[in-house]
C-alpha positions, 0 to 999 in steps of 0.5 A: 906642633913645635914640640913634635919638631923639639922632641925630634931634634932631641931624639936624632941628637941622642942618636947620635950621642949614643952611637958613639958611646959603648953602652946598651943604648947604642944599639938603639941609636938607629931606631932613636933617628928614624922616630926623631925624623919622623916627629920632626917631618909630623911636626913640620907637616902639622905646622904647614897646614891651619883649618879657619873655622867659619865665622874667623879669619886668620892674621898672618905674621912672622917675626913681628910682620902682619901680613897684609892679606888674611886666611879665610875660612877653610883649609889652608897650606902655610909657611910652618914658622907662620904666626896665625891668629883667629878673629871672629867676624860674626856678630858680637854684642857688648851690654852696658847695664845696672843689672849686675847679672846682664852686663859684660861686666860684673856689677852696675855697668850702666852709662850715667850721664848728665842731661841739658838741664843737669840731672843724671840720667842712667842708661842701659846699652847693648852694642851690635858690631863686628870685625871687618874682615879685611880690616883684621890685619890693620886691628891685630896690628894697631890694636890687637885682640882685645879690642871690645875694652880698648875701642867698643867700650871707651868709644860707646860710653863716651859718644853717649855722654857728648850727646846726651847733653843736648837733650834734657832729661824729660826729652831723652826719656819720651819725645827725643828718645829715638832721635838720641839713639840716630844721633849717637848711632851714626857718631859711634859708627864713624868711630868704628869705622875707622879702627875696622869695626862695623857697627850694626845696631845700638839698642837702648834698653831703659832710660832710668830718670831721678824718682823726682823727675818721674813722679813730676813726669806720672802726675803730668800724664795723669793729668792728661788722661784725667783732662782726655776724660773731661773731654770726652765726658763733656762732648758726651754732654753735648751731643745728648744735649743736642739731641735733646733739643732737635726732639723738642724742636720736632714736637714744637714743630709737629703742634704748630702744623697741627694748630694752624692747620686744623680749622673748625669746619674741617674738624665738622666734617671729620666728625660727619664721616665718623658719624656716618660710618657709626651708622652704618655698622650692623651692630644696634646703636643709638646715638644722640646728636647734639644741635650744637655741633658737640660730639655725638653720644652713642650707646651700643646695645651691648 
């Protein structure tokens, strides 16, 4: 748009020039203004008029001035020696990692720590922020648009080395992984805050511990589920035992009401009613009985 402005002045100057020479361009000299001043008014039009997509907002400032208020999102009518720059207010994410093809850098970016008990621990990250809307002006001011290498990165990696060292490296890798990624959160949120960046989530992608503090960490979880096995095995155990033994504590239990409850003159007068009841089928029998109280013989004619 400036150039539509500088080549318009150069066109009504050239008019100018020309008409008071006499050569065969004088008699262009009117038609050299008419199009100077209609470059310089499209010129200056085009500059009074800025379109602020959605998802940005726009920073005001004349020679050196930010402008305390901002340009929203939309159509707007401004003063042509206005300086505008976009921010974008959407949700930007920032990754730290060993991946060389994940990270915002090129090659291993991830963050490498020492923990409480003074082993490396390596760390990848990814960071969810975004730009506070009405904080754009005091960042274009104080630290300007490239604010993801001058506060995202430095504050993140640092943050995360000034806690990791209360936890050791077992802790931040299994039990106190969570209370890590809280901890750090709100510490790097107040840093943000105040340079007019929100913070919306930190996301610990892996923890990566030296391969001798993982093999120490395997062999204690197989031995655990080896001892959860036993355990198992061995309650198993128990319960048939258990089992077992109220079986026989019933058979026990079932002879001895038999033993004390049959007497000889009961088991006379069962053998009776059996007898009379063989005596009294239709079918031809002969049966023998004993004097001496002992079952009967008997022998069908069949």
């Amino acid at each position: 748009m400036i150039i539509l402005i500088f080549l318009g002045i150069v066109l009504i100057v050239l008019s100018f020039s020309v008409k008071n020479h006499q050569s065969q361009l004088a008699k262009f000299s009117n038609l050299f203004k008419i199009i100077g001043l209609l470059l310089v008014i499209l010129g200056v039009s085009s500059t009074m008029f800025k379109q602020i997509e959605a998802g940005q907002v726009g920073v005001k400032a004349l020679y050196g001035n930010v402008a305390p208020d901002i340009l929203e999102s939309g159509l707007h009518v401004i003063n042509p020696l206005l300086d505008v720059t976009e921010f974008d207010i959407q949700t930007q994410n920032y990754t730290m990692s060993a991946d060389h093809s994940e990270g915002a850098q090129q090659g291993d970016d991830a963050i490498r720590v020492l923990s409480n008990d003074g082993l490396e621990v390596v760390i990848d990250l990814t960071v969810l922020y975004r730009v506070s809307a009405v904080d754009a002006p005091k960042i274009f001011r104080q630290i300007g648009v490239n604010y993801t290498d001058k506060i995202v990165r430095p504050v993140t990696r640092t943050r995360i080395r000034d806690n990791a060292v209360y936890y050791d490296a077992i802790a931040l890798y299994s039990t106190k992984r969570n209370e890590f990624q809280d901890r750090i959160f709100k510490s790097i949120e107040a840093d943000f805050k105040k340079r007019g960046l929100i913070l919306e989530q930190l996301l610990i992608r892996n923890i990566n511990l030296p391969s001798s503090v993982k093999k120490t960490i395997e062999s204690k979880i197989n031995a655990e589920q080896d001892a959860q096995k036993m355990q198992f095995v061995l309650q198993k155990e128990k319960q048939e035992a258990e089992r077992k033994r109220v079986e026989a504590q019933g058979i026990a239990d079932y002879q001895r009401i038999i033993a004390t409850g049959l007497t000889d003159k009961q088991l006379q007068y069962e053998s009776i009613k059996a007898q009379k009841e063989l005596a009294a089928s239709p079918n031809t029998k002969i049966i023998f009985m004993n004097s001496k109280g002992n079952a009967p013989i008997i022998l069908s004619d069949k």
